[in-house]
ZALO-986476 format. One line per field, with one value per residue (C-alpha): residue number from 1; z negated, x, y. Coordinates in steps of 0.05 Angstrom, whole numbers, plus 5000, padded with zeros to 4 digits. Each point is the difference from the previous one (the first is absolute). Layout:
<bados>
pagu	(NUM, ...)
up	(Z, ...)
east	(X, ...)
north	(Y, ...)
</bados>
This chain:
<bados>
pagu	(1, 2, 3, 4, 5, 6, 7, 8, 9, 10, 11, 12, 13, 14, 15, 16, 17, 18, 19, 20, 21, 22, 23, 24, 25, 26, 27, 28, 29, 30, 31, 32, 33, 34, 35, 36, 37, 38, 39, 40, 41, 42, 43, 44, 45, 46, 47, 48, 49, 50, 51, 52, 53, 54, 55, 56, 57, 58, 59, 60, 61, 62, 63, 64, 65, 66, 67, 68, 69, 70, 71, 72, 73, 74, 75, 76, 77, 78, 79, 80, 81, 82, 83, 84, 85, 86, 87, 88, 89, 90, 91, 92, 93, 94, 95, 96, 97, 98, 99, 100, 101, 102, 103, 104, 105, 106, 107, 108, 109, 110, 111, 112, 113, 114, 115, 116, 117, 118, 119, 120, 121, 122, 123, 124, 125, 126, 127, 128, 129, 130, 131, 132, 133, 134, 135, 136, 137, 138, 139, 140, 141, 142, 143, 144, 145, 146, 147, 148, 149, 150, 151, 152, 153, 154, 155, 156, 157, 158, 159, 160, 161, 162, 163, 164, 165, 166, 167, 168, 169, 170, 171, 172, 173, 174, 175, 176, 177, 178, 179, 180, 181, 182, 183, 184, 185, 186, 187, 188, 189, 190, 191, 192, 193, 194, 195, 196, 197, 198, 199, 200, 201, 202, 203, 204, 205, 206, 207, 208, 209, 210, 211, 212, 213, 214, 215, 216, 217, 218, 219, 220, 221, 222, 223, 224, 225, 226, 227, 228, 229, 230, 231, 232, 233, 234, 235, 236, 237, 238, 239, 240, 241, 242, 243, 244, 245, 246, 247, 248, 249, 250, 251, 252, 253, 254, 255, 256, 257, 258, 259, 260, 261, 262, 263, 264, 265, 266, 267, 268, 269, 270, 271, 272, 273, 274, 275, 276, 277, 278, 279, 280, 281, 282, 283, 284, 285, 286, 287, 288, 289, 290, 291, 292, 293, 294, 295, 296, 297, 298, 299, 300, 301, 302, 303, 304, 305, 306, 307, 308, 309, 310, 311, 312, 313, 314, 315, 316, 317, 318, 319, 320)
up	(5000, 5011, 4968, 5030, 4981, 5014, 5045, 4973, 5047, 4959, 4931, 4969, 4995, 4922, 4987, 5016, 5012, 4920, 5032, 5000, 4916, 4984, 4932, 4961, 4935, 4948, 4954, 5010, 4915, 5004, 5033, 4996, 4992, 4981, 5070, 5036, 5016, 5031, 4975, 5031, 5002, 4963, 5041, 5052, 5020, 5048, 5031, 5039, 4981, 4964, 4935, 4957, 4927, 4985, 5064, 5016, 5065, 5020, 5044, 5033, 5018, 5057, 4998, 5076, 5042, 4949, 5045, 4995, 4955, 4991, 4931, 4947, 4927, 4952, 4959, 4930, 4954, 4926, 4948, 4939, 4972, 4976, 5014, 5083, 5032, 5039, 5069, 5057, 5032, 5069, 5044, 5040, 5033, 5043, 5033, 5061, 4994, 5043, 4996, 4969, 4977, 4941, 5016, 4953, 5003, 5019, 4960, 4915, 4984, 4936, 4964, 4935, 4968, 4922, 4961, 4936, 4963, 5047, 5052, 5049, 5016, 5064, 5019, 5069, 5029, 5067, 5025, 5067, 5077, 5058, 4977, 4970, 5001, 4938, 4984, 5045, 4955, 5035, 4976, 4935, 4962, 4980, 4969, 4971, 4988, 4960, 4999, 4953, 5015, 4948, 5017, 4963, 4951, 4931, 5014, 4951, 5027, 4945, 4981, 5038, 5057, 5014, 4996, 5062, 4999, 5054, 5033, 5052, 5012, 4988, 5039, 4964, 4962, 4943, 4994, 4967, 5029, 4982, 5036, 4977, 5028, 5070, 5026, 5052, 5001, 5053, 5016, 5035, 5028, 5021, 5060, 5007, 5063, 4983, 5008, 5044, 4996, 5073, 5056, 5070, 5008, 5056, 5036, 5008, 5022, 5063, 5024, 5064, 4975, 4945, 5042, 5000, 4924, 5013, 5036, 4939, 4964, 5037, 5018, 5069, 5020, 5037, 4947, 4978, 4940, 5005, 5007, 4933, 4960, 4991, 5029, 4985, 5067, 4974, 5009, 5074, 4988, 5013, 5064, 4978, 5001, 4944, 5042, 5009, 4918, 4982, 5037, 4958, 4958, 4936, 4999, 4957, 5026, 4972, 5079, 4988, 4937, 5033, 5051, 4951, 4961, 5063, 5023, 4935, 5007, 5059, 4978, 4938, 5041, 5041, 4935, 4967, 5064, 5021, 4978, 4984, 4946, 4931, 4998, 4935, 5028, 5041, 5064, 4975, 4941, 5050, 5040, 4939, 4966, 5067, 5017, 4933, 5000, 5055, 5000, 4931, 5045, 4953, 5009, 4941, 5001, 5057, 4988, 4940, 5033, 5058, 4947, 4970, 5064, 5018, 4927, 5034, 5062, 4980, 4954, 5044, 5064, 5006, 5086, 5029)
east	(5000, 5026, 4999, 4957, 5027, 4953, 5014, 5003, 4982, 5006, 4999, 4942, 5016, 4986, 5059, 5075, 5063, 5038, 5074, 5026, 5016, 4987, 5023, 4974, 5002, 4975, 5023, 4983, 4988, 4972, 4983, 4963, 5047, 4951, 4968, 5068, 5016, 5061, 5032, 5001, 5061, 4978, 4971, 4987, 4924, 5029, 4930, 5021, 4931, 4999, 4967, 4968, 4973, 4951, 5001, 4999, 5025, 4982, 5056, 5003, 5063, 4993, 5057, 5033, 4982, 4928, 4939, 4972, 4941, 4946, 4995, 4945, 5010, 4947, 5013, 4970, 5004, 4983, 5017, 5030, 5031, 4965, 4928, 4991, 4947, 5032, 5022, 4956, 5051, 5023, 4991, 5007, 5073, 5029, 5074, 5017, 5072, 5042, 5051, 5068, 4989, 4966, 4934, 4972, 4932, 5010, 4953, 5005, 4946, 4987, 5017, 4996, 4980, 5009, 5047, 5039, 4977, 4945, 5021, 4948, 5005, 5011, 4989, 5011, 4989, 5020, 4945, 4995, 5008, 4977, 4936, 4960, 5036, 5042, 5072, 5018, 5021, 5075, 5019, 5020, 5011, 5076, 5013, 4967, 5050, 4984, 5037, 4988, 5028, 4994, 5000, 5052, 5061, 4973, 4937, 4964, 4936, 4952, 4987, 4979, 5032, 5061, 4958, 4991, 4960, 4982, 4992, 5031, 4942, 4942, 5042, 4985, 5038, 4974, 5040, 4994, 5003, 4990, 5025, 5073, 5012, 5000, 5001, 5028, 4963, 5023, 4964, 5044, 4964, 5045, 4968, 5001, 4989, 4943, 5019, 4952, 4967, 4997, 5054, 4999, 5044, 5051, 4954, 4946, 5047, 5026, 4928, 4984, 4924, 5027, 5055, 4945, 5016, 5069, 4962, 5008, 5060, 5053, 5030, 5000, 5012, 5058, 5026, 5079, 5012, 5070, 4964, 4962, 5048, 5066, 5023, 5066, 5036, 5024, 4925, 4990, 4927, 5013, 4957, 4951, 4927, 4943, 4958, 5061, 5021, 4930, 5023, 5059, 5011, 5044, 5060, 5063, 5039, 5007, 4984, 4942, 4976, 5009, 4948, 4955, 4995, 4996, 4943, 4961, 5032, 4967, 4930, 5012, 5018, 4933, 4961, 5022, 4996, 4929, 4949, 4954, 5036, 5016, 5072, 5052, 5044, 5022, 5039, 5055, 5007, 4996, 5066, 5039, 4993, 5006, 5063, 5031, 4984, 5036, 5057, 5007, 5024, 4973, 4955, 4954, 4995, 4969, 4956, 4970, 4979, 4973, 4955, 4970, 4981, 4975, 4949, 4979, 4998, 4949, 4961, 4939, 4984, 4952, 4997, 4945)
north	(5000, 5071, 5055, 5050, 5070, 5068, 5045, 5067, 5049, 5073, 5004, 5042, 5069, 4994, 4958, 5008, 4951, 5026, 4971, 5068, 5016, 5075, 5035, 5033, 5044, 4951, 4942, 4928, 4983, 4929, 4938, 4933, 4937, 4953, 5002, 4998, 5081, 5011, 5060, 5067, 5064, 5051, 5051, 4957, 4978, 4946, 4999, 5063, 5036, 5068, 5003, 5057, 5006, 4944, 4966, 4920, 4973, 4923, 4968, 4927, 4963, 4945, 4950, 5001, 4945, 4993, 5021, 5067, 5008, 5058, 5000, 5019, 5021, 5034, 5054, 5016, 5056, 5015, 5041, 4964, 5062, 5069, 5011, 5013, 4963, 4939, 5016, 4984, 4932, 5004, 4940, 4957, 5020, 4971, 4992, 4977, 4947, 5010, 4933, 5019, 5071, 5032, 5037, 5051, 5041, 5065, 5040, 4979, 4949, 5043, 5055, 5016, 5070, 4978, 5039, 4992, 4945, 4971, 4946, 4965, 4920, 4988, 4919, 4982, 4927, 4980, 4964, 4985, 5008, 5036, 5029, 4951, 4931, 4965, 4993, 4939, 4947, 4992, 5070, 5001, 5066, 5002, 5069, 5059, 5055, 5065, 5060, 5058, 5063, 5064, 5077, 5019, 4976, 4990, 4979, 4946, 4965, 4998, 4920, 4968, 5032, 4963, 4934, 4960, 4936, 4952, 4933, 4968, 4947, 5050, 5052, 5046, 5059, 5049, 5068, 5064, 5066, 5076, 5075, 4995, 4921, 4972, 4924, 4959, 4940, 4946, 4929, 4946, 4938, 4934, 4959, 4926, 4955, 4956, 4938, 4955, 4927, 4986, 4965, 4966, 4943, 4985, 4960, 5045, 5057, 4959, 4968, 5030, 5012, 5038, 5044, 5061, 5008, 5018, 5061, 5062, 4967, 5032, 4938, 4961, 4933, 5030, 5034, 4969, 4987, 5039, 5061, 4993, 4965, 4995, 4928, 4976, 4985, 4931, 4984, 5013, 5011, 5078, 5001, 4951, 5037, 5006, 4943, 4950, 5014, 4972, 4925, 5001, 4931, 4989, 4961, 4984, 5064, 5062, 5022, 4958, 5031, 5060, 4984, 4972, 5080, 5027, 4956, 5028, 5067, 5020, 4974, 5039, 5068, 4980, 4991, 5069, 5039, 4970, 5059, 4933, 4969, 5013, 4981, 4988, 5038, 5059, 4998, 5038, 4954, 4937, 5030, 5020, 4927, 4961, 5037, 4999, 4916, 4998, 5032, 4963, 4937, 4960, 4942, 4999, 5073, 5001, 4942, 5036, 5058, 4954, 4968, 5067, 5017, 4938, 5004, 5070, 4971, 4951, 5040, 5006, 5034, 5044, 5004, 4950)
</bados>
């Protein structure tokens, strides 16, 4: 199975790319270990956003190479200090990812107007995608990372406002924030191939009633196996194409164990490229393994792999 990775065609003019970092005139006075906040240079917001008095800026880090995400957080205020009437909450925003860069709304998701003493609570829970649909279950959130940043040296929150709290599972964090703080507060999300249930085996890859599946995999039955893989000379299979590789037959050679990965190989490659089957593995994974077994010039090596991809192989095929 592939990966299948959005195209992003313009991001929306209320966010911006925060790769650039700007300083600025203020102290960074505390962050949140406990949810795995990397530290920050003091007077440095590396989120490359300008902040003023009171103000709370929502950022989203997409892993490169991760697909890129439209993603939906709510945003809650109350007061827990002083006596001001909760604040009306601001949400849903949403981010557009981008994959390998940081992405930061560019307006404040809130901002406070307490003074002194008084402090609103400001919970904000990522909560989905897109506009309406749930957090897919293969994205896992990773890291929440919360800056504070003060208007001045000298300055002492009043308690509770240093204290961050949150949850990685729930993701969710709960911060404090009045006229003299401002915060940075970044999501990162890790994504993870599902892994699939489904597999075509060698011999239903080379019937000729079944060569219209190859159609969509990227693959032909002309396509060598040299071109895919890196073959070992020694072998002489170099030229050998995807269609002959699925005739292949074991042996007591390492030549001939050779042949016998290869002969799964290629069904394998079929099987994750096919947009019709839910495959263990991806293609890229297929090529790394099958080369490495092979250029291992050794026997059972290469005869273990061959038998995990003969178990996915064989784990059930989906294509009448």
């Amino acid at each position: 199975m592939k990966r299948q990775l959005s195209a992003l065609a313009a991001l929306a003019l209320f966010a911006i790319a925060c790769s650039e970092p700007t300083s600025i005139d203020r102290s960074l006075i505390g962050t949140v270990p406990s949810l795995d906040v990397s530290a920050v240079d003091q007077g440095v917001i590396t989120a490359g956003v300008g902040l003023t008095a009171g103000q709370v800026r929502l950022c989203k880090t997409t892993p490169a190479g991760d697909p890129a995400l439209t993603w939906r957080f709510t945003i809650a205020a109350e007061t827990e200090i002083g006596t001001d009437a909760p604040v009306a909450p601001t949400s849903p925003v949403t981010i557009v990812g981008v994959s390998g860069q940081t992405v930061c709304t560019a307006t404040p998701v809130f901002t406070s107007t307490k003074e002194g003493a008084e402090l609103d609570q400001l919970t904000i829970v990522e909560v989905g995608t897109g506009a309406s649909d749930p957090i897919p279950a293969n994205w896992a959130t990773t890291h929440i990372h919360v800056d504070l940043y003060d208007d001045g040296p000298g300055y002492d929150p009043p308690a509770p406002g240093m204290t961050v709290t949150g949850d990685l599972t729930t993701r969710t964090v709960v911060l404090y924030i009045n006229n003299d703080m401002e915060r940075v507060v970044t999501f990162t999300n890790d994504f993870t191939e599902p892994v699939g249930n489904e597999g075509c085996t060698p011999g239903y890859w080379k019937q000729d009633q079944h060569l219209d599946s190859w159609v969509g995999t990227g693959y032909t039955t002309g396509t060598t196996l040299e071109s895919v893989f890196d073959v070992p000379n020694a072998f002489g299979i170099d030229n050998s194409t995807f269609l002959d590789a699925l005739s292949f037959k074991g042996g007591n050679t390492l030549t001939d164990a050779a042949k016998l990965l290869l002969h799964h190989a290629v069904a394998a490659l079929l099987n994750a490229g096919s947009p019709d089957v839910d495959y263990g593995m991806t293609e890229a994974d297929i090529i790394a393994d099958v080369n490495a077994a092979l250029a291992s010039g050794d026997r059972d090596t290469i005869l273990d792999l061959k038998a995990d991809l003969d178990a996915l192989n064989n784990a059930g095929c989906p294509i009448n």
